[in-house]
C-alpha positions as CSV (number, residue, x, y, z in Angstrom):
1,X,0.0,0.0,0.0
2,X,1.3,3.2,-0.9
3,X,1.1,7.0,0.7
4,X,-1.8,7.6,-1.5
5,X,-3.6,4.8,-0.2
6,X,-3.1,5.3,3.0
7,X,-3.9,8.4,3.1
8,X,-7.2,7.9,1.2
9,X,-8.0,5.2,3.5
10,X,-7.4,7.2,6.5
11,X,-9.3,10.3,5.2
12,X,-12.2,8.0,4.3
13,X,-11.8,6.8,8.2
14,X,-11.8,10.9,9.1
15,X,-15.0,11.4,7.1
16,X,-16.8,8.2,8.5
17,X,-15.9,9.7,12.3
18,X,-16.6,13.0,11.8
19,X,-20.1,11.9,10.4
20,X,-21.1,9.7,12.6
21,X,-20.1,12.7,15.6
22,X,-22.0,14.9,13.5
23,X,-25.2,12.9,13.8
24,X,-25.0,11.6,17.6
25,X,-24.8,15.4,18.3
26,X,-28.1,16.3,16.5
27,X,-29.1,13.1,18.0
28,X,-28.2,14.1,21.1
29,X,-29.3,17.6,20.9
30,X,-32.8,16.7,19.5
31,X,-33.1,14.1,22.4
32,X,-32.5,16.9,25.0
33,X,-35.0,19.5,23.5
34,X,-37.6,17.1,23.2
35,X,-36.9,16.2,26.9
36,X,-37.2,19.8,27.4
37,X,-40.7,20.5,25.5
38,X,-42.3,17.7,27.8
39,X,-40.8,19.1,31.1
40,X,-42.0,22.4,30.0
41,X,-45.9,21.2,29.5
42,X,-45.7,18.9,33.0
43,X,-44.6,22.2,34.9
44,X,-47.5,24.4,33.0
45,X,-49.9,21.2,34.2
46,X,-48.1,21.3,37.8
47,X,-49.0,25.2,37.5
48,X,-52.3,25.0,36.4
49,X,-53.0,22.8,39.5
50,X,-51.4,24.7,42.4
51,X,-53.7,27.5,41.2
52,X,-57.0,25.0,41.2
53,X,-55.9,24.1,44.9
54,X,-55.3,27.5,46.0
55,X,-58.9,28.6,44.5
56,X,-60.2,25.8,47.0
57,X,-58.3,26.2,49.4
58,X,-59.7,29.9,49.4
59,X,-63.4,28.4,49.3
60,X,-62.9,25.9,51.8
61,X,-61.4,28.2,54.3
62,X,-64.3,30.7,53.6
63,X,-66.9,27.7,54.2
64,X,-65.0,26.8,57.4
65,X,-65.4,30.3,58.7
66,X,-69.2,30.5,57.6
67,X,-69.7,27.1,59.4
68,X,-68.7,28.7,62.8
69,X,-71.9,30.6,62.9
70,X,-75.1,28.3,63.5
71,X,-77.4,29.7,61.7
72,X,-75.6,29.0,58.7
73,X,-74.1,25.8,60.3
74,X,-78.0,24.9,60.0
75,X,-78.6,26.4,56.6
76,X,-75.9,24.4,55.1
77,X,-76.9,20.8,56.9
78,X,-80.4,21.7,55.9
79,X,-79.6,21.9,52.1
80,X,-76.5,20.4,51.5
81,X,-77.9,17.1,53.4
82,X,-81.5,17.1,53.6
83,X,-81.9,17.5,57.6
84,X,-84.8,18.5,59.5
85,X,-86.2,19.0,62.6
86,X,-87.9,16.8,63.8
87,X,-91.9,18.5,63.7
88,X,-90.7,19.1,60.0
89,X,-91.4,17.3,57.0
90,X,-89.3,18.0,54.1
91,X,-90.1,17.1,50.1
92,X,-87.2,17.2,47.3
93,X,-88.8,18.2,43.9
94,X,-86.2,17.3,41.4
């Protein structure tokens, strides 16, 4: 084998490494922003539900407070769960 040879040969090696580097970077690139996109959608989800909790905690802490006074203690057992005295008779029309 000659210079020439070799030195094809070895250029030919050159090309084949620098190729395949060339793709397992935009392999590895592509992997990352896809990794990326999907962590950016679970933290708008994560968002989006710390702000549904926080609206009921806001409700539920406001119910809480209500709940404290009677006559709304009774109120609220009278229509959220059908109670009644007991000289009352109660009908649900649906």
């Amino acid at each position: 084998m000659n210079l020439r040879e070799r030195i094809s040969e070895l250029s030919l090696r050159a090309k084949i490494l620098c190729a395949l580097l060339v793709v397992g970077g935009i392999w590895a690139i592509g992997n990352e922003f896809i990794t990326m996109l999907r962590l950016r959608i679970e933290i708008a989800e994560l968002r989006d539900r710390i702000e549904y909790y926080q609206e009921r905690l806001r409700h539920d802490s406001m119910l809480i407070r209500n709940l404290e006074s009677p006559e709304y203690l009774e109120r609220y057992a009278r229509e959220k769960y059908h109670m009644h005295a007991a000289d009352e008779d109660i009908y649900i029309i649906r």
